[in-house]
C-alpha positions in Angstrom: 18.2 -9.8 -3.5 17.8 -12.0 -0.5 17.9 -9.7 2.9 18.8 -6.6 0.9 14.8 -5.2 0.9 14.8 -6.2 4.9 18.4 -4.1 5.8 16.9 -1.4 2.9 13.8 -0.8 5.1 15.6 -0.9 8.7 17.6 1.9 7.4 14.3 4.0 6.6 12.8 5.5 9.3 9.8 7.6 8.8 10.1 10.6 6.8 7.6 13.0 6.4 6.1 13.8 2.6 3.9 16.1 1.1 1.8 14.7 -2.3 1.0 17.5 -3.9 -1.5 16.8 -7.4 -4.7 15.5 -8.7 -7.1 14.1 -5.8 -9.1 11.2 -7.2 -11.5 9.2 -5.9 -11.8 5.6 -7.2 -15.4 3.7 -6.7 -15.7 0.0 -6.8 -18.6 -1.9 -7.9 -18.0 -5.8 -7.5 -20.1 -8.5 -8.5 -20.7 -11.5 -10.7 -21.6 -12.0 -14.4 -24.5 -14.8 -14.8 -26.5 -13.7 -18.1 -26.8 -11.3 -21.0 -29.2 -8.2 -20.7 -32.2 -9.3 -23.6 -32.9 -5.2 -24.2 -28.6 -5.2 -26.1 -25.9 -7.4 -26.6 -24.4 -6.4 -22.7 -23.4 -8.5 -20.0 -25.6 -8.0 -16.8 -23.6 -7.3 -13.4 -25.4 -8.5 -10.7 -24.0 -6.0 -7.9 -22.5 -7.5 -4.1 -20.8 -5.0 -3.1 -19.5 -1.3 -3.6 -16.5 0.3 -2.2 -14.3 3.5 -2.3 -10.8 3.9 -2.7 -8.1 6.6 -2.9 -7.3 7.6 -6.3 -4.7 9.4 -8.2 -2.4 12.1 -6.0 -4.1 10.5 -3.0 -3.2 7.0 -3.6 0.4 8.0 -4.1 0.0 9.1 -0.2 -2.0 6.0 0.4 1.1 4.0 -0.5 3.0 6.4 1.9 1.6 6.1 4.7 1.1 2.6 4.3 4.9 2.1 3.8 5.3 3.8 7.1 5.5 7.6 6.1 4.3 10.7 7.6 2.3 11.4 4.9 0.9 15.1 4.0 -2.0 15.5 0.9 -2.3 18.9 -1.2 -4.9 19.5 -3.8 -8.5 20.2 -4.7 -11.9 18.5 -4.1 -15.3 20.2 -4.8 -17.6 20.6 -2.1 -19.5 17.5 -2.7 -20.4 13.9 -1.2 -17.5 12.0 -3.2 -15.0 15.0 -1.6 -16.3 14.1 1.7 -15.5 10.4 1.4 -12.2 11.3 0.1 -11.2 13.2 3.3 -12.5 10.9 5.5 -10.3 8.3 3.8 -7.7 10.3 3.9 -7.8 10.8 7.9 -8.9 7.1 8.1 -4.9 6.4 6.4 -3.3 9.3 9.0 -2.6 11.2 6.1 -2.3 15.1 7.0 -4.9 16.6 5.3 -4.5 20.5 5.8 -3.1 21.0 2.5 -6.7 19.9 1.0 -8.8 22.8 -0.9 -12.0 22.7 -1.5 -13.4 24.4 -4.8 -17.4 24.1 -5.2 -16.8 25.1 -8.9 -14.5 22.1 -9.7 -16.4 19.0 -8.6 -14.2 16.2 -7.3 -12.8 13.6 -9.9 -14.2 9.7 -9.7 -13.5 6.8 -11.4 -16.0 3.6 -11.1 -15.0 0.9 -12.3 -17.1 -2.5 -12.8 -15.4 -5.8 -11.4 -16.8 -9.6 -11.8 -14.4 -12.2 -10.9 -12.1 -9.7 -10.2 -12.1 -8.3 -13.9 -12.4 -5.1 -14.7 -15.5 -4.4 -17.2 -16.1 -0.7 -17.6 -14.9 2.4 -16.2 -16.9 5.4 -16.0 -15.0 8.8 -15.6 -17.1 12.1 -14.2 -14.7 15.3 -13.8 -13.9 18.6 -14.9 -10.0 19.2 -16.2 -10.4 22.7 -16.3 -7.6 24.6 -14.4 -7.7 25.9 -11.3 -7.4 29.5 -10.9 -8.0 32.8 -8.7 -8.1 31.8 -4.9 -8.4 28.5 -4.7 -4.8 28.1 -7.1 -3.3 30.9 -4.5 -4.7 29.1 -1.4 -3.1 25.5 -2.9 0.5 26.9 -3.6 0.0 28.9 -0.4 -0.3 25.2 1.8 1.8 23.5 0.2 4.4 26.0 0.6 4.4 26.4 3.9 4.4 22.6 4.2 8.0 22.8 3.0 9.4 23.7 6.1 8.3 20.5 7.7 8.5 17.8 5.6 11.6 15.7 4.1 10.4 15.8 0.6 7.7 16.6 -1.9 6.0 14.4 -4.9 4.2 16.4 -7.4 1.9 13.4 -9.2 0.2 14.8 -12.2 -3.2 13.0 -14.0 -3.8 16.0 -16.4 -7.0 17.2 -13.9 -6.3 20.3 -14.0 -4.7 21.1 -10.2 -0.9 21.3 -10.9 -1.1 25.0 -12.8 2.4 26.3 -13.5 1.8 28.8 -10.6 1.1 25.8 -8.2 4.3 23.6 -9.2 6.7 26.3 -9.6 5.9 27.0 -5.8 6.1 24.1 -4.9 9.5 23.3 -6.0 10.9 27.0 -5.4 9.7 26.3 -1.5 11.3 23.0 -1.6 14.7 23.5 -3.0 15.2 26.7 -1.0 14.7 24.6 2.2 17.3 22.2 0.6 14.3 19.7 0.1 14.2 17.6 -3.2 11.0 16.8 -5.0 9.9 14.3 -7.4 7.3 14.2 -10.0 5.2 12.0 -11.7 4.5 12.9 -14.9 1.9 12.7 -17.9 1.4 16.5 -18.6 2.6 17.4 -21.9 3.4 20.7 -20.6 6.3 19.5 -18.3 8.2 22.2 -18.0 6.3 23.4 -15.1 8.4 21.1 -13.4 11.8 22.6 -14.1 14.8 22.4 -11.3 12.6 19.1 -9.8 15.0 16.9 -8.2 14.0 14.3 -10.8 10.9 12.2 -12.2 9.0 9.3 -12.7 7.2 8.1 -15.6 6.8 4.8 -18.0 7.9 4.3 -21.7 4.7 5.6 -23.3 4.4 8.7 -20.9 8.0 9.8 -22.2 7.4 9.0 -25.7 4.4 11.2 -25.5 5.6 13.8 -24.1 9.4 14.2 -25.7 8.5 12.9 -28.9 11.3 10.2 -28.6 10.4 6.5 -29.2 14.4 6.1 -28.0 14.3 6.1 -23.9 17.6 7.3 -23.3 17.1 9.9 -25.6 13.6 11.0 -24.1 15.1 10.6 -20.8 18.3 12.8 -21.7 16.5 15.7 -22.9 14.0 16.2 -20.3 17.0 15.9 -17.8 18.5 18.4 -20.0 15.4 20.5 -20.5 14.1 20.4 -16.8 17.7 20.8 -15.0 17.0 16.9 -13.1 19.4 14.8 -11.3 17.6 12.1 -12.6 14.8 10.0 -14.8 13.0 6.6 -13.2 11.1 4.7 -16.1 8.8 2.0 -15.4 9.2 -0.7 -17.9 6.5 -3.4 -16.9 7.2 -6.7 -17.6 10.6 -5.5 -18.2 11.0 -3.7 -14.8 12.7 -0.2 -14.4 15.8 2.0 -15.7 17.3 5.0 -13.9 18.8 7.6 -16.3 21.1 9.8 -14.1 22.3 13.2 -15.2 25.8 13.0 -16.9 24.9 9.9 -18.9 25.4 6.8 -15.9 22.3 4.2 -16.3 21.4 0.9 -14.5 18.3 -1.4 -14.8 16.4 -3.5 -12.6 14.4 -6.8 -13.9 10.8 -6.7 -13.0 10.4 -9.0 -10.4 8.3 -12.1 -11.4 4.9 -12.1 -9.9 1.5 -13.2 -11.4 -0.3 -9.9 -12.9 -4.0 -9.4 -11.6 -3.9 -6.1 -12.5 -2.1 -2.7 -12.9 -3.9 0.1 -11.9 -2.5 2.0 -10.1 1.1 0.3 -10.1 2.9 3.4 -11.2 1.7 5.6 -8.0 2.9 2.4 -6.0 6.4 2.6 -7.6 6.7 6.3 -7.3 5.5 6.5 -3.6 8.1 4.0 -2.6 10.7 5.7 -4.6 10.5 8.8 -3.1 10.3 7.3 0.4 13.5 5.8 -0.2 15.0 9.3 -1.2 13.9 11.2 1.6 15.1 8.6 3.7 18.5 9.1 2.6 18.9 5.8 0.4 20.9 5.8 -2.5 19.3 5.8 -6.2 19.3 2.0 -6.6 18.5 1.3 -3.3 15.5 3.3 -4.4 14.9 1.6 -7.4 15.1 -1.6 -5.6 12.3 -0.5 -3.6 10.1 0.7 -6.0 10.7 -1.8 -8.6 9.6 -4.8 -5.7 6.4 -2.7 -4.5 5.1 -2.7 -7.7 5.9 -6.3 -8.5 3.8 -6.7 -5.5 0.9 -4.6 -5.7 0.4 -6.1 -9.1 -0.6 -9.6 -7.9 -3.7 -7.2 -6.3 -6.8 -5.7 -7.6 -7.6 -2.7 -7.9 -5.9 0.5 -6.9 -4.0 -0.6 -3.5 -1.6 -0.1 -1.3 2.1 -2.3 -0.2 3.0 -2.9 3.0 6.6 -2.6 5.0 5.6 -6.1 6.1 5.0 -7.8 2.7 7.4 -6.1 1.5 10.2 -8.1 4.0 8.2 -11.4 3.3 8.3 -10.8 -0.8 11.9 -12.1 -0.3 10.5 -15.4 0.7 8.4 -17.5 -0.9 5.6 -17.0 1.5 4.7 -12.9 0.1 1.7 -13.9 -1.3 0.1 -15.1 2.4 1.5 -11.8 4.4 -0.5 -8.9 3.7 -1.9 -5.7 4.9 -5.2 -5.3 6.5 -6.4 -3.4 4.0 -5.5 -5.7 1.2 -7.1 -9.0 3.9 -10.0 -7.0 3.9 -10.7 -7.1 0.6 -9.8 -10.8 -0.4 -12.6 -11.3 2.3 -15.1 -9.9 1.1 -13.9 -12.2 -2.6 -14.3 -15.1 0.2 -17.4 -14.4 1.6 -18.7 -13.9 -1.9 -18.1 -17.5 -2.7 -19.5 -18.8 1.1 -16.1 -19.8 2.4 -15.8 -19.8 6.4 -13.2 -17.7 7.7 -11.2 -18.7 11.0 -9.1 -16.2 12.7 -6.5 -17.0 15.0 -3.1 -15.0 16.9 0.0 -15.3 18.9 3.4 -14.4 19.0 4.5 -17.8 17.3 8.3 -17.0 18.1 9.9 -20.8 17.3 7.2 -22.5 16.3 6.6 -26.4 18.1 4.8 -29.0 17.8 1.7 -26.6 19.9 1.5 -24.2 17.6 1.2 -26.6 14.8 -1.5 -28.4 16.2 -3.3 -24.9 16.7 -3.4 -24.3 13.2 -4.6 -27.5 12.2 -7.2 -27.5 14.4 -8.4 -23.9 13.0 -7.6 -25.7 9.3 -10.4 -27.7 10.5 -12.9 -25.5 11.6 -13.1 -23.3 8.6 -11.8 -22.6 4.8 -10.0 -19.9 5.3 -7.4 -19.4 7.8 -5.9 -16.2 8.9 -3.2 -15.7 11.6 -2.4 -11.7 13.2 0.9 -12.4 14.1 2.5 -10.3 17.5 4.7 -7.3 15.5 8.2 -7.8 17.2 7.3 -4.5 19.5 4.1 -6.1 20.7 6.1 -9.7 21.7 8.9 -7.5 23.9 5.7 -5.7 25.8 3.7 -8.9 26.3 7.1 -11.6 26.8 10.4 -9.3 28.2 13.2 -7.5 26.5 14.7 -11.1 25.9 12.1 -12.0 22.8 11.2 -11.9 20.6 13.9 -14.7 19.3 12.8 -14.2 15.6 12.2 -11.1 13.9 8.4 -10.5 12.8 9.9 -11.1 9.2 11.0 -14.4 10.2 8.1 -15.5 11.9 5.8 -14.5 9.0 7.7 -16.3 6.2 7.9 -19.5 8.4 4.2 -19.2 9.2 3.6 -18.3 5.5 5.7 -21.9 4.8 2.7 -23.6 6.5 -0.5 -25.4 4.6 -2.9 -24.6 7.3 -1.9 -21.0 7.1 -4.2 -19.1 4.0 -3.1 -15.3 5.5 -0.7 -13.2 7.8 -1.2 -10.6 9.2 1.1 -8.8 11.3 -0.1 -6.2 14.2 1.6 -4.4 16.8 -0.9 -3.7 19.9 -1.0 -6.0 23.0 -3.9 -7.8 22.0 -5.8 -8.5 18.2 -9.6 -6.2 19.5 -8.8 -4.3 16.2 -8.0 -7.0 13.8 -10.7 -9.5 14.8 -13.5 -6.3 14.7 -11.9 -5.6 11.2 -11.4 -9.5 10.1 -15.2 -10.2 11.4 -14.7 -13.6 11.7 -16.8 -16.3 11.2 -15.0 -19.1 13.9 -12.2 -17.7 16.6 -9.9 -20.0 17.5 -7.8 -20.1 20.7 -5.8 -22.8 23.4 -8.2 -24.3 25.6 -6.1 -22.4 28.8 -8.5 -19.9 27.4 -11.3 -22.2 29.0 -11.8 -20.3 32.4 -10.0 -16.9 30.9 -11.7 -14.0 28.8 -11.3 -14.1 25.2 -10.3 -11.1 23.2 -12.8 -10.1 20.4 -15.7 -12.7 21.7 -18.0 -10.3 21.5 -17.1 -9.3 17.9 -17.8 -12.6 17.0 -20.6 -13.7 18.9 -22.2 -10.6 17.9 -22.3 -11.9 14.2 -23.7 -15.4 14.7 -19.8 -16.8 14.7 -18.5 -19.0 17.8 -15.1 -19.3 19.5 -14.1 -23.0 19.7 -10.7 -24.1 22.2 -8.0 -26.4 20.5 -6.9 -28.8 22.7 -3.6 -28.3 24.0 -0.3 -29.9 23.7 1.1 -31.1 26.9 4.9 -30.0 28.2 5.3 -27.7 25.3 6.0 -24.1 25.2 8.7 -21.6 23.5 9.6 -20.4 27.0 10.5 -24.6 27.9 12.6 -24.2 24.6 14.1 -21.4 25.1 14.7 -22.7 29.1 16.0 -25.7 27.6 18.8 -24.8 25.0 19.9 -21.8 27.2 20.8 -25.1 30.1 22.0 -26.9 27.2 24.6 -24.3 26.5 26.0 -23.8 29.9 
């Protein structure tokens, strides 16, 4: 598949998506496991940390807008604290949030779940799966309708919680189609045909064999294309990848793509937000698949219910995909760091050809810490700061060869003029720069300083920049 993800995602843009369904909030509660409880035969957690996440529908829009999307959220929350922090992670991801109801008979859904060495030992469940009804069903179809006229697409992703009604998704896909808009669904409702004349849907082997009864997949997947007038059927195979059924009989597979499995929650919303981006980007059903099937090979090797990036997904090609990731997903294998007292060192730049500077710069922040992290100039940010002219490598290019590196633990790419944002969300604990920076201000100082860390200057290397290079081979050439 080499370079086929990177000219897939060029070809993208940034469509706009509504994700329509069950609003779930997922709590977090990490720690470590030392002893057994003497009052019962239980393990003891000892708690460091607690965190929330978005769950369900809202992860689905999570993944969007983390994929690059203009993403658009419609269901219900109750008017409670959990619904509050749901909302505010919703704006905190740019995800349009007007479609959002509040209900304060039909408290919001959350899932904790209990981590230690990043296993997962208990989930707890509070909700209500009643159905929504009266105004609050009326005012849900009524936004998400209207939403039709501006958005590309619409997924419907259902977790049996009782928002998508028959009212609510036969609204949803009447508005849709009529503005020529497809729509994709998710399913696990037994009662699926709500969902008749969707564009098509998105399931796994056990989901279809519940709900059709057939233990054969093309079977299952023939007669709810039948039943359900779709173009088409994605089924997520795990270990054994994915298979799109297409209406007339046509099928193809993908293999999963080989990654080390940390855990799956949350895989399937991964796969089906990246699917539908593809579609309402124009891309072709296997291009789709490709997609999908490659963002869930990656947020698999993550804990958790997360999100994939653009970014890792152009380094998964490599063999450096593991080192680029998100901020989100940095942020979190931070906190595992600091858990376990390792020193973090952050350090930035444009890197475009790396020389014999830039590697001494990272060794030299190799040495000041156990853990080194490198916000790489996005390929926008290089032409502001160096001229049209640069960069010379594409931002995928300079994070797979930065990735390469031993003194490198983390990239992370960003596209503003200077790294304020990444070093206040990073927090780290040593900030390396060139010692030019000896009589010059130093972005994020402050930050630093500010938590007992210090900012220490690597010596520089004499006579050796990418602007001599670049100099050099273009008077070579004449």
């Amino acid at each position: 598949m080499s370079g086929r993800l990177t000219e897939i995602l060029t070809r993208l843009g940034t469509p706009r998506l509504l994700i329509a369904g069950d609003l779930i909030l997922d709590k977090y509660v990490w720690g470590s496991v030392q002893r057994v409880s003497p009052e019962a035969p239980v393990q003891i957690l000892a708690v460091s940390r607690e965190e929330y996440r978005l769950g369900g529908a809202a992860n689905v829009a999570r993944n969007l807008a983390s994929l690059g999307a203009r993403a658009a959220c419609g269901g219900v929350i109750g008017r409670d604290e959990p619904g509050g922090i749901l909302l505010r992670l919703l704006r905190g991801c740019r995800i349009d949030a007007h479609a959002v109801v509040r209900d304060a008979a039909k408290p919001t859904p959350v899932k904790t779940r209990m981590i230690a060495h990043n296993q997962q030992m208990l989930r707890v469940d509070r909700e209500k799966t009643e159905p929504i009804r009266g105004g609050v069903e009326k005012a849900l179809a009524g936004a998400c309708a209207r939403a039709a006229g501006s958005c590309d697409a619409a997924v419907v992703s259902d977790y049996n919680k009782g928002t998508l009604t028959r009212a609510v998704c036969e609204t949803i896909i009447r508005s849709f189609r009529r503005a020529g808009r497809p729509v994709l669904v998710g399913l696990k409702s037994r009662d699926y045909r709500k969902y008749l004349d969707a564009t098509g849907a998105s399931l796994n082997r056990a989901e279809l064999a519940l709900i059709t009864g057939e233990e054969d997949p093309a079977k299952g997947a023939a007669r709810i294309m039948r039943e359900l007038r779709l173009r088409f059927v994605v089924l997520t195979l795990g270990e054994r990848g994915m298979q799109v059924f297409e209406r007339g009989g046509a099928t193809f597979r993908l293999p999963a793509v080989a990654r080390e499995v940390y855990d799956v929650t949350g895989a399937g919303d991964t796969a089906l937000a990246a699917f539908a981006l593809g579609h309402a980007g124009g891309l072709g059903l296997e291009e789709c698949a490709a997609l999908a099937n490659a963002s869930a090979g990656i947020v698999v090797g993550k804990v958790g219910t997360e999100a994939v990036t653009r970014a890792e997904l152009a380094a998964s090609e490599g063999d450096g995909h593991r080192k680029v990731v998100g901020l989100d997903e940095l942020k979190r294998l931070l906190a595992e760091h600091r858990i376990e007292g390792r020193r973090i060192v952050f350090t930035n730049g444009c890197f475009d050809l790396i020389h014999e500077g830039h590697v001494a710069l990272l060794r030299f922040a190799r040495s000041r810490g156990d853990v080194v992290v490198v916000g790489l100039n996005g390929d926008a940010s290089v032409r502001r700061l160096k001229g049209d002219s640069r960069p010379i490598l594409r931002q995928r290019e300079r994070a797979a060869i930065l990735s390469a590196m031993e003194a490198v633990d983390y990239v992370v790419l960003f596209d503003e003029d200077t790294p304020a944002r990444l070093i206040r969300a990073v927090e780290p604990d040593v900030l390396v720069k060139g010692e030019d920076y000896a009589d010059r201000p130093v972005v994020g100082r402050d930050v630093v300083e500010r938590r007992g860390g210090r900012v220490e200057l690597a010596p520089l290397v004499k006579g050796v920049s990418t602007t001599d290079i670049v100099d050099r081979i273009r008077r070579d050439s004449r």
